[in-house]
DRENDO-1510 file (C-alpha; in Angstrom, 1 decimal, always signed):
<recs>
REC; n; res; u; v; w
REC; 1; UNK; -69.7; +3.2; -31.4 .
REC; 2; UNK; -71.4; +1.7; -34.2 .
REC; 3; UNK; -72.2; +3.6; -37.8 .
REC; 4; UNK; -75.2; +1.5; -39.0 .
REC; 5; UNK; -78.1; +2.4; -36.2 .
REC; 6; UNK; -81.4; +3.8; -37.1 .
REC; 7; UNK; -81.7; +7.6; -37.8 .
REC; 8; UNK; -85.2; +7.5; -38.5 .
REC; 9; UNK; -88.4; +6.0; -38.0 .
REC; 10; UNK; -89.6; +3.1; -40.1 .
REC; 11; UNK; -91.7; +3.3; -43.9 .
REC; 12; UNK; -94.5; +0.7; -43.3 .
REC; 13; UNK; -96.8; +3.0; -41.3 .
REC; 14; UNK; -100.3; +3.4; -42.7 .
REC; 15; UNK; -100.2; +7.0; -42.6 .
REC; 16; UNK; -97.7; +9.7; -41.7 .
REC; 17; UNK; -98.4; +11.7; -39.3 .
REC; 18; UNK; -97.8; +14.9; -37.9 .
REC; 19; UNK; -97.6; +16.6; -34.3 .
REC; 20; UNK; -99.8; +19.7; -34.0 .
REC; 21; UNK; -98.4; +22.5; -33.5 .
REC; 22; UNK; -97.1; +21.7; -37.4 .
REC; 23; UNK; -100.7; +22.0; -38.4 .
REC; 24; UNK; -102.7; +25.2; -39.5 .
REC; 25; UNK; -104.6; +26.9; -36.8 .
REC; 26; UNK; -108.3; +25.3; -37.5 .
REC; 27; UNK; -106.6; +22.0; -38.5 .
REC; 28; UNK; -104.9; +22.3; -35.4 .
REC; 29; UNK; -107.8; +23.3; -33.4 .
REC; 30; UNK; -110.1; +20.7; -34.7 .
REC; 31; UNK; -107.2; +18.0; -34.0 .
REC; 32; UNK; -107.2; +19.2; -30.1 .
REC; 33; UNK; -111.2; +19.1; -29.6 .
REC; 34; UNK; -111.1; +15.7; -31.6 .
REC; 35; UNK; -107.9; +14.3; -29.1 .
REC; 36; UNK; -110.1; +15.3; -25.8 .
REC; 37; UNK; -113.0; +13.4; -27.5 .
REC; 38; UNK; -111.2; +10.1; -27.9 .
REC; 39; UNK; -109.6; +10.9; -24.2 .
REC; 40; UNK; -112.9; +11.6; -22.9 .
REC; 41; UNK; -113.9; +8.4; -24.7 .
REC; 42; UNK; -110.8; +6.3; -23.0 .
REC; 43; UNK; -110.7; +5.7; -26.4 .
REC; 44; UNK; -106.8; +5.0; -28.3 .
REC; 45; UNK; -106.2; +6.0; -32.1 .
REC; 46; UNK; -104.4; +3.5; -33.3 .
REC; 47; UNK; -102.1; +5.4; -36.2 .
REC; 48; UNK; -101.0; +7.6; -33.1 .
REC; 49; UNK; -100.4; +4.6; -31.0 .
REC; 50; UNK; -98.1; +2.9; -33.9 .
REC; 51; UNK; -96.0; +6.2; -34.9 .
REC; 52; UNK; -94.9; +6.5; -30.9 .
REC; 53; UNK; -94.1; +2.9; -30.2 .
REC; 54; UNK; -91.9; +2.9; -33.5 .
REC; 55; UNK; -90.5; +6.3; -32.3 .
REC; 56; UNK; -89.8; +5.2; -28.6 .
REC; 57; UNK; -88.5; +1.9; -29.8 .
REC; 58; UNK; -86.0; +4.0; -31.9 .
REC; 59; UNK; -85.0; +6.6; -29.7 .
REC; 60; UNK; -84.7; +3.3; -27.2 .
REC; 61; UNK; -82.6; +1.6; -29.2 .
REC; 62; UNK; -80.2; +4.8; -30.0 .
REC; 63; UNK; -79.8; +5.1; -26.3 .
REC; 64; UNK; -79.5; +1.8; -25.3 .
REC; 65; UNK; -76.5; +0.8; -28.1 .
REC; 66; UNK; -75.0; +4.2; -27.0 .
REC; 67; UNK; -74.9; +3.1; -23.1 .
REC; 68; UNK; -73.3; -0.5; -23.8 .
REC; 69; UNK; -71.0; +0.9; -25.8 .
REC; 70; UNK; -69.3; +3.3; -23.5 .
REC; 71; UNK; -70.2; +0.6; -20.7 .
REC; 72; UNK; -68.2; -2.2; -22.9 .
REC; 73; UNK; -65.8; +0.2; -24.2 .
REC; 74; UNK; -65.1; +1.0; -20.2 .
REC; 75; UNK; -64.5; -2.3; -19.3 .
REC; 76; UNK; -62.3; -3.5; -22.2 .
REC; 77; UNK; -60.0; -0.4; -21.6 .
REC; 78; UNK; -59.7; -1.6; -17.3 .
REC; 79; UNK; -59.2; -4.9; -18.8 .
REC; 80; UNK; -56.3; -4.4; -21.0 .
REC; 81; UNK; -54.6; -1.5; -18.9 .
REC; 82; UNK; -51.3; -3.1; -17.7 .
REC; 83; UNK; -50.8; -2.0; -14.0 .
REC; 84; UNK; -47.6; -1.0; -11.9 .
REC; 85; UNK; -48.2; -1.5; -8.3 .
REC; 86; UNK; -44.9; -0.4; -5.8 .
REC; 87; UNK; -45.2; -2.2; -2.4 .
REC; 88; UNK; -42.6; -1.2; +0.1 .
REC; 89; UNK; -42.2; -4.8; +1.6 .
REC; 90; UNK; -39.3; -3.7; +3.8 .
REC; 91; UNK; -39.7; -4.5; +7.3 .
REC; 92; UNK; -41.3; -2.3; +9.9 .
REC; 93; UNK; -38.3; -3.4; +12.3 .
REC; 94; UNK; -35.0; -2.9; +11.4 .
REC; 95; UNK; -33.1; -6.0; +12.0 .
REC; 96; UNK; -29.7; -6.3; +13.7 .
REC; 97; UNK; -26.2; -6.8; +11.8 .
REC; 98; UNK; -25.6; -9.7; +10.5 .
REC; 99; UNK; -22.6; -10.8; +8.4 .
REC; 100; UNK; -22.9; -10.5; +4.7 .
REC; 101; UNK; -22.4; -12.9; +2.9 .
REC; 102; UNK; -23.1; -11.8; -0.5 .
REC; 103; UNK; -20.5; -9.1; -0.8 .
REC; 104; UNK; -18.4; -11.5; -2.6 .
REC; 105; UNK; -20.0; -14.4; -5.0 .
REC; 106; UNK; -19.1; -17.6; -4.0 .
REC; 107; UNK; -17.0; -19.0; -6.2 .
REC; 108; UNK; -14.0; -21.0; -7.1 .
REC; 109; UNK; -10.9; -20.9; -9.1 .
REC; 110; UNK; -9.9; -23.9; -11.3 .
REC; 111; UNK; -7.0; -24.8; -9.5 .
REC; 112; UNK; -6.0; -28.3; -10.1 .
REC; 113; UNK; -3.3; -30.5; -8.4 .
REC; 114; UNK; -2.1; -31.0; -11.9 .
REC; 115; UNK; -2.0; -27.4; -12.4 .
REC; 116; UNK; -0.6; -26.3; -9.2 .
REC; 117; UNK; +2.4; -28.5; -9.9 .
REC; 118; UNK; +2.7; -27.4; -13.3 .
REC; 119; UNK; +2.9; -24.0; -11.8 .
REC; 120; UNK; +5.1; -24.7; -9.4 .
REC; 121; UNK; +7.5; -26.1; -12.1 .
REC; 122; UNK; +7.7; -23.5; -14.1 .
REC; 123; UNK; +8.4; -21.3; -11.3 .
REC; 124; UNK; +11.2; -23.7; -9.9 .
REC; 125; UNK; +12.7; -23.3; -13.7 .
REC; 126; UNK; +12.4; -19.5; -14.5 .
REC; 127; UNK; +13.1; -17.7; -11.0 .
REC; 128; UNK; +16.4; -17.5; -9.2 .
REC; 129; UNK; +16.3; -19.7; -5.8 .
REC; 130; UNK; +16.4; -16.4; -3.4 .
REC; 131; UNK; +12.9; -16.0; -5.4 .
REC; 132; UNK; +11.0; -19.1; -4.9 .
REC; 133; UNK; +7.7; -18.5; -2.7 .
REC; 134; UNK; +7.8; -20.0; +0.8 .
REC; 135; UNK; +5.3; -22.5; +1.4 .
REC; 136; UNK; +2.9; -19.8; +3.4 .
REC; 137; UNK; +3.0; -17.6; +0.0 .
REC; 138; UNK; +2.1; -20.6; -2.3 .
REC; 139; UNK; -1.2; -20.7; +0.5 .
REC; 140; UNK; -1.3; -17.2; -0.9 .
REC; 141; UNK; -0.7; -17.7; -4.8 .
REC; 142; UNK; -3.2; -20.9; -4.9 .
REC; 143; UNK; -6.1; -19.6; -3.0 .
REC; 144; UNK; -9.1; -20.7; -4.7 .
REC; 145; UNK; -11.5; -18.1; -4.0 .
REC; 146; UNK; -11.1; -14.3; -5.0 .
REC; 147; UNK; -11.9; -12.7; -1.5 .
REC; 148; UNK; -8.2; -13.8; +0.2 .
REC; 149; UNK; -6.7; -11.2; +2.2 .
REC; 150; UNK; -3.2; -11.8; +3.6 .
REC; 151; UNK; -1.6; -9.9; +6.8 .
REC; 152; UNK; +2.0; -9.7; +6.9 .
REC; 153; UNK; +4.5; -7.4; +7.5 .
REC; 154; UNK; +7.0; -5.4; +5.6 .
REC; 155; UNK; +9.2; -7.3; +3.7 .
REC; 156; UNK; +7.2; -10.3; +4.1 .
REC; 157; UNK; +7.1; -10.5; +0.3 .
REC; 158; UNK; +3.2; -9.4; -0.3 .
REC; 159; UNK; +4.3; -7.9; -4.2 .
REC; 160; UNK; +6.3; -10.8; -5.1 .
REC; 161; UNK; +3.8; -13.5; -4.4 .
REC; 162; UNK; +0.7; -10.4; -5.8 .
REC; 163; UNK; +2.9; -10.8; -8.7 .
REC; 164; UNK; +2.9; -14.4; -9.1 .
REC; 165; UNK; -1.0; -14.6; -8.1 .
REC; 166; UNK; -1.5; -12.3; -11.4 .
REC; 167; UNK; +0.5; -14.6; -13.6 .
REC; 168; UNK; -1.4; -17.5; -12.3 .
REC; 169; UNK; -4.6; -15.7; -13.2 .
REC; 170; UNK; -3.5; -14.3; -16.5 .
REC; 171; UNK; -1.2; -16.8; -18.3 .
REC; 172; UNK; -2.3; -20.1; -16.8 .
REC; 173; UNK; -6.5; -19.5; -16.1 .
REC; 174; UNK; -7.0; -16.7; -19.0 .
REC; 175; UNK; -8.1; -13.9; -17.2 .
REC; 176; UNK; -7.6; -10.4; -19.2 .
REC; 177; UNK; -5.2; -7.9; -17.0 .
REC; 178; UNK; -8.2; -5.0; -17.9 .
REC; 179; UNK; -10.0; -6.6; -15.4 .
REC; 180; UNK; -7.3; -6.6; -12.8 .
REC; 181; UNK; -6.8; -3.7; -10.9 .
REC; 182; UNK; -3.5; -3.6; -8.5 .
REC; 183; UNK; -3.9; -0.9; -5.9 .
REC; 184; UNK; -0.6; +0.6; -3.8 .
REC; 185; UNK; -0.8; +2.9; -1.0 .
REC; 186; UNK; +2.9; +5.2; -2.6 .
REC; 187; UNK; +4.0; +6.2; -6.0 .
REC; 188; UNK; +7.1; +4.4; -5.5 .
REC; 189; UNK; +5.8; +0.9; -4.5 .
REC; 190; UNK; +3.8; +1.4; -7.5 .
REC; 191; UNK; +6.8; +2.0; -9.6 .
REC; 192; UNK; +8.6; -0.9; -7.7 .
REC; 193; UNK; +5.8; -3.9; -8.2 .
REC; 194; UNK; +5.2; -2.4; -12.2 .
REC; 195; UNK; +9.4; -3.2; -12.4 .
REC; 196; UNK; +8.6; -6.5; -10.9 .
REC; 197; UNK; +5.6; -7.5; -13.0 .
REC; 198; UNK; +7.0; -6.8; -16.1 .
REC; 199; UNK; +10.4; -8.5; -15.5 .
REC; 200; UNK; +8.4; -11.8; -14.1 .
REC; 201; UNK; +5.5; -11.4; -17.2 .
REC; 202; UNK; +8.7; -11.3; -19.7 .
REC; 203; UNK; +10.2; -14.5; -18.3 .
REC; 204; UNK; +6.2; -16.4; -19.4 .
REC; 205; UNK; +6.6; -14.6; -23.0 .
REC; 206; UNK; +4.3; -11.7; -22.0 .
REC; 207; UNK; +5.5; -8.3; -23.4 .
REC; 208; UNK; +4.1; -6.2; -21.0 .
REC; 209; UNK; +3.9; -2.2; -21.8 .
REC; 210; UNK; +4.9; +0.0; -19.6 .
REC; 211; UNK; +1.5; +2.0; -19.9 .
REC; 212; UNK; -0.6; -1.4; -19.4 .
REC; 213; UNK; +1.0; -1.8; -16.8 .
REC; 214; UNK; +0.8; +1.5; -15.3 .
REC; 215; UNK; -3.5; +1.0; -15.8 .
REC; 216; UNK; -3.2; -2.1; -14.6 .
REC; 217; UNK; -1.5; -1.2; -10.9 .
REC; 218; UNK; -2.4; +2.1; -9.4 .
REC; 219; UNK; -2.6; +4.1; -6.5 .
REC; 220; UNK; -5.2; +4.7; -4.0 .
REC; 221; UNK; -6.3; +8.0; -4.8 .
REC; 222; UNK; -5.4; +7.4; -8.5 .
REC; 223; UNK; -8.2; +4.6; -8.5 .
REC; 224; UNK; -10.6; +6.5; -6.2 .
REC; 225; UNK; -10.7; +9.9; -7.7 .
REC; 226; UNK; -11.9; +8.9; -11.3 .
REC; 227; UNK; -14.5; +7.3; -9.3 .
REC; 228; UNK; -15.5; +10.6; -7.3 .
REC; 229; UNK; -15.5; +12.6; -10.2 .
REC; 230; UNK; -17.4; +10.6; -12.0 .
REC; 231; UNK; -20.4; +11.6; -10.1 .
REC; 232; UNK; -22.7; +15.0; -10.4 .
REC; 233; UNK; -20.7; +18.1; -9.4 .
REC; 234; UNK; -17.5; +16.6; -8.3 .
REC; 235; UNK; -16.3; +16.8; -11.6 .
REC; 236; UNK; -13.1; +18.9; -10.7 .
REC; 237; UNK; -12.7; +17.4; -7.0 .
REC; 238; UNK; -9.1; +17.2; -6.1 .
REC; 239; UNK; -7.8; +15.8; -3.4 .
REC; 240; UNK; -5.8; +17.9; -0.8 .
REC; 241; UNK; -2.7; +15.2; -0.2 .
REC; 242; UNK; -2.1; +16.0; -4.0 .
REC; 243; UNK; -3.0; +19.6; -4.2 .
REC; 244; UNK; -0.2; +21.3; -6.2 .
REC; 245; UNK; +0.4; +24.5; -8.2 .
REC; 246; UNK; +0.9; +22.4; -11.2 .
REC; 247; UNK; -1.4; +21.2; -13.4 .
REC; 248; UNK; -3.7; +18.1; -12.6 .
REC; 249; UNK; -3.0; +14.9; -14.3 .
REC; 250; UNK; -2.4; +11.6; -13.8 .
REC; 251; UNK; +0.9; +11.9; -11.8 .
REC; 252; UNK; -0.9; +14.4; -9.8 .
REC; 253; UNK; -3.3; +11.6; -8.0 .
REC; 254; UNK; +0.0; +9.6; -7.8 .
REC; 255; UNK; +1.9; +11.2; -5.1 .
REC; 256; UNK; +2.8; +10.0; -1.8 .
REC; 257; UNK; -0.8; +10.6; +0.5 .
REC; 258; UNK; +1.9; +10.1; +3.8 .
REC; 259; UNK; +4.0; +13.2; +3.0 .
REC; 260; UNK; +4.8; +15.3; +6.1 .
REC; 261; UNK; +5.6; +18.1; +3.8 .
REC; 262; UNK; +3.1; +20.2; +2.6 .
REC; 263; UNK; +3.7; +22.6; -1.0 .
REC; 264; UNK; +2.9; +26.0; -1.7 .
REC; 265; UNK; -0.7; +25.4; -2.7 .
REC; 266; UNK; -1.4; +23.2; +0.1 .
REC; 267; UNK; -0.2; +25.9; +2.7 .
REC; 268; UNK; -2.5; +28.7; +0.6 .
REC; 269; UNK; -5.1; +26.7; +1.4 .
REC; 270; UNK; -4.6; +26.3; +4.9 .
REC; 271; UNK; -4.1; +29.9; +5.4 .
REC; 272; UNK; -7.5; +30.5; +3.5 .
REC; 273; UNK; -8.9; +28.1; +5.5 .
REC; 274; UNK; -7.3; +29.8; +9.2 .
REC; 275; UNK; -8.6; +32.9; +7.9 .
REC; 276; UNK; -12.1; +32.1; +7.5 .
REC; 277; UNK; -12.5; +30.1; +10.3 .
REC; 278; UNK; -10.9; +33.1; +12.4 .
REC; 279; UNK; -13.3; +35.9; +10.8 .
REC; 280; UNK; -16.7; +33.9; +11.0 .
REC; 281; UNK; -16.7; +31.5; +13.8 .
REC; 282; UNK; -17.0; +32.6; +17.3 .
REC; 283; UNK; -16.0; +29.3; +18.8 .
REC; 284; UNK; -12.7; +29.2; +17.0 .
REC; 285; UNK; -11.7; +32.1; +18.0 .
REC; 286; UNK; -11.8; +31.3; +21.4 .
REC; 287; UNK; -9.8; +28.0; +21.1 .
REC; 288; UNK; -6.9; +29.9; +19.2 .
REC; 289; UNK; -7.0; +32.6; +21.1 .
REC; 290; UNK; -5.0; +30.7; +24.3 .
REC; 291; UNK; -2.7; +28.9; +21.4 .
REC; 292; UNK; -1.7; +32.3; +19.7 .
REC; 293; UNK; -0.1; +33.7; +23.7 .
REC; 294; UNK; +0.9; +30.6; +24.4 .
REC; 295; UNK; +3.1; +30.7; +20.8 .
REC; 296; UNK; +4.5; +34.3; +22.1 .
REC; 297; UNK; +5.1; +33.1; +25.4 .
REC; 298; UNK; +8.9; +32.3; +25.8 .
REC; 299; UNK; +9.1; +29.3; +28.3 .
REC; 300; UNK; +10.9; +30.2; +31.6 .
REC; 301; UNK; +14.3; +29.0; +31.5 .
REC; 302; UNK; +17.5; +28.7; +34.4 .
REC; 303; UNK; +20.0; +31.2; +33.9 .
REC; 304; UNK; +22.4; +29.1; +33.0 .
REC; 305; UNK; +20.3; +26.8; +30.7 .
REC; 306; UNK; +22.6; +26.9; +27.4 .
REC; 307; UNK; +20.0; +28.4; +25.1 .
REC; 308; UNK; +19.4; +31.4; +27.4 .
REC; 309; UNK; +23.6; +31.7; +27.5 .
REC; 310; UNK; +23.2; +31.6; +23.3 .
REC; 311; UNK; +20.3; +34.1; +23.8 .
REC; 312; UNK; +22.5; +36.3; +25.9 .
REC; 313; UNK; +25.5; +36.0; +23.4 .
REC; 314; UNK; +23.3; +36.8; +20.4 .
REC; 315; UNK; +21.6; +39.7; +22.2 .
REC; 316; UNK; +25.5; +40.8; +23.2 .
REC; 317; UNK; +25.8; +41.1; +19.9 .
REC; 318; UNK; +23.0; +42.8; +18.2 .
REC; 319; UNK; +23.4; +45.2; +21.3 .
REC; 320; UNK; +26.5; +46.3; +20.1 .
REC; 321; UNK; +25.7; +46.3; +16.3 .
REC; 322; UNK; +22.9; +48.0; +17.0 .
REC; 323; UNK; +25.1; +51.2; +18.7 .
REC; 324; UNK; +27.2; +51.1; +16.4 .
REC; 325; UNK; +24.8; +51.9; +13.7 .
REC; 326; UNK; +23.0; +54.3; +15.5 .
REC; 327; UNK; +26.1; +56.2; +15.8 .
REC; 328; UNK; +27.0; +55.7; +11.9 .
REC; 329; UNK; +23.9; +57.3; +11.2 .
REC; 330; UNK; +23.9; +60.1; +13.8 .
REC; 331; UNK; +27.1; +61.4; +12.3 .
REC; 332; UNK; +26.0; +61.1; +8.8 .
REC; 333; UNK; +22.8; +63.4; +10.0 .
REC; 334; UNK; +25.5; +65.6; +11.5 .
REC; 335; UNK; +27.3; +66.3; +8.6 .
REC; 336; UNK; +24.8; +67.0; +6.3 .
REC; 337; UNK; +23.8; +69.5; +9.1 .
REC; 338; UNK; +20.2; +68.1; +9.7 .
REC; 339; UNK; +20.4; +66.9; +13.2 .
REC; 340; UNK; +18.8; +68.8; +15.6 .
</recs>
């Protein structure tokens, strides 16, 4: 609001005047008998008339600056206020499935025919004949697009031509091994395809270390788990394929996820599990209930089957140890004169 309005009324009146009740009592008396006169009259008095036009005009004014003010000072605010709207423009319907086809961009690799022969060159020169690539793993190796996937079966020679695909990415179109990641399904056909990809990177002049290489091919739950973790309260989430006593590492997440065998710690768990599944749920119970007779149960066999004959045998004998023991330790009872 403005500093330079009007705080008081104007100096070119003919006379100053005063209200009233400022007045002394006959003063103020005579003034009221003399204003009914001039209002019996219809009569105006002019210095009076002056003084309250100059003070409404004023107090008018005061107001009226005061109003547009805040009015203006209102609207300049709305105009310059810089406004956020969310709409949720998502469909109402939900629509059926379709096929993505943004999960990978679509784009190509710089493959050449000069290149590709170059390649293939090299290859010819630096690799041992029982190592060349067939022509179905050259389709492989020269795929132009980074969404290939290949179905073949063991021994069909997946690692070697993976190999060859990273050399053709690395040494001949520049692409940094940190942004490769290799993923194997076993700790040893991880070790196996590192042997191979250093002993093929060595033959291009490529001095590959065996820690590089070891961040450069994993294994599945080696690559997953950092990824898990990673996120709010799974920060010591360990999976139970590589659940050990031992401390957790990285050669923990490496282990083989289609071992039969279970550890110490994996079996402690299961047995924690068992037990509180037995103890709190009803429904459980009754399912294991059958399977725990069942497990005591001997199966009905012939009398001559050989495992009851071995049955009887072993019996036989325990039969006879067991007298004999008995009577070992009647005798000693006897001689210290305790038996009965």
């Amino acid at each position: 609001m403005p500093d330079d309005l009007p705080s008081a009324l104007p100096h070119d009146l003919d006379v100053d005047l005063v209200p009233p009740r400022q007045l002394p009592f006959f003063r103020r008396l005579l003034a009221r008998l003399m204003g009914r006169g001039l209002t019996g009259l219809r009569s105006q008095h002019t210095p009076s008339w002056s003084q309250g036009h100059a003070d409404g005009y004023l107090n008018g004014h005061i107001e009226g600056v005061r109003e547009g003010y805040e009015e203006g000072y209102l609207d300049g605010q709305e105009s310059g206020r810089q406004v956020l709207v969310i709409s949720d423009t998502r469909p109402a319907r939900h629509r059926g499935p379709k096929v993505d086809d943004h999960l990978f961009d679509d784009w190509r690799l710089a493959l050449t025919p000069e290149l590709k022969k170059r390649i293939k060159a090299d290859v010819a020169e630096k690799l041992p004949a029982h190592a060349q690539p067939s022509a179905a793993q050259w389709k492989m190796i020269f795929s132009d697009t980074p969404s290939t996937y290949v179905i073949a079966g063991a021994g069909a020679g997946k690692s070697t031509s993976l190999v060859l695909r990273i050399l053709l990415l690395h040494h001949y179109l520049g692409f940094e091994l940190n942004a490769m990641t290799v993923v194997t399904f076993t700790r040893e056909s991880r070790k196996d395809f590192i042997s191979k990809l250093i002993d093929v990177m060595a033959l291009w002049g490529h001095v590959l270390e065996q820690k590089q290489a070891r961040e450069l091919v994993r294994t599945f739950h080696s690559r997953i788990l950092p990824l898990v973790r990673s996120l709010p309260g799974f920060e010591q989430l360990r999976a139970f394929e590589n659940l050990s006593s031992q401390s957790s590492g990285l050669e923990e997440v490496d282990s083989n996820p289609f071992d039969l065998r279970i550890n110490d710690a994996q079996r402690q768990q299961l047995n924690l599990c068992y037990r509180d599944l037995y103890a709190g749920n009803e429904r459980f119970r009754e399912v294991m209930a059958p399977l725990y007779r069942h497990a005591l149960q001997l199966k009905e066999l012939d009398r001559d089957h050989p495992d009851v004959q071995k049955r009887v045998a072993v019996t036989e004998l325990s039969s006879k140890r067991d007298e004999e023991w008995c009577d070992t330790v009647e005798d000693l009872w006897i001689r210290a004169g305790a038996w009965p």
